[in-house]
C-alpha positions in Angstrom: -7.4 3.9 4.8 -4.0 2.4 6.2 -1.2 1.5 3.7 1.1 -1.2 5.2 4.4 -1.5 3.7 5.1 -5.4 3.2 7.9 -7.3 2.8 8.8 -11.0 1.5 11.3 -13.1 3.0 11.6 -15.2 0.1 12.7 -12.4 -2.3 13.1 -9.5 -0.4 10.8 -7.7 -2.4 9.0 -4.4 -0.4 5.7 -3.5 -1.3 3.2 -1.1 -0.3 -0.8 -2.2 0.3 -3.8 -0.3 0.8 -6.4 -1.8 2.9 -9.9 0.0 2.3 -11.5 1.5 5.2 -13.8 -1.4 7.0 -12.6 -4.3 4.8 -11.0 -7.2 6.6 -6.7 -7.2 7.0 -5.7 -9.8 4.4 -3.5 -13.1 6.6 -2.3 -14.4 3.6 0.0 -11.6 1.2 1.2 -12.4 -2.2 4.7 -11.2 -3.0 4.0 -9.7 -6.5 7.6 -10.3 -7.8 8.4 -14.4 -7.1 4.6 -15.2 -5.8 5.7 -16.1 -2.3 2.6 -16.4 -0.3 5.0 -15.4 3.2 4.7 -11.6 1.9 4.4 -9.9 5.9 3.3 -6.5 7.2 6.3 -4.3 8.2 4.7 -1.1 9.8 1.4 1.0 8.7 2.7 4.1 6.6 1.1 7.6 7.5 -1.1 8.7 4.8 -0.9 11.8 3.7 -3.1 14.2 1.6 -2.8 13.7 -2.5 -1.1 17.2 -3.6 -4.3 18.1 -5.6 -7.1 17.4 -3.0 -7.9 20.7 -1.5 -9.4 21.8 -4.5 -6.4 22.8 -6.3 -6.9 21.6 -10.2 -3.8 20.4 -12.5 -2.3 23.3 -15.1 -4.2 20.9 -17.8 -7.7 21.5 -16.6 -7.6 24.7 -14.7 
């Protein structure tokens, strides 16, 4: 699933968006701070693994 880091020229508000895997790329992003509908794509951020996954467990659950 790619992340694309945003950016609106109206606020300058960055934001990050995930786009689920096989669902269409949005044209049209909402700035979440002033509601700008020019929010753009910057660059696609590298996704990495969440620390837990690998079956590692939180101190909480075991």
């Amino acid at each position: 699933m790619p992340v694309l880091e945003l950016c609106c020229p109206d606020c300058g508000h960055e934001f990050r968006s995930l786009v689920m895997e096989g669902a269409k790329v949005p044209t049209v992003w909402v700035c979440s701070v002033c509601g700008s509908r020019r929010a753009h794509p910057q660059r696609t951020v590298e996704v990495t693994d969440h620390p837990w996954s690998g079956g590692q467990s939180c101190r909480c659950c075991g």
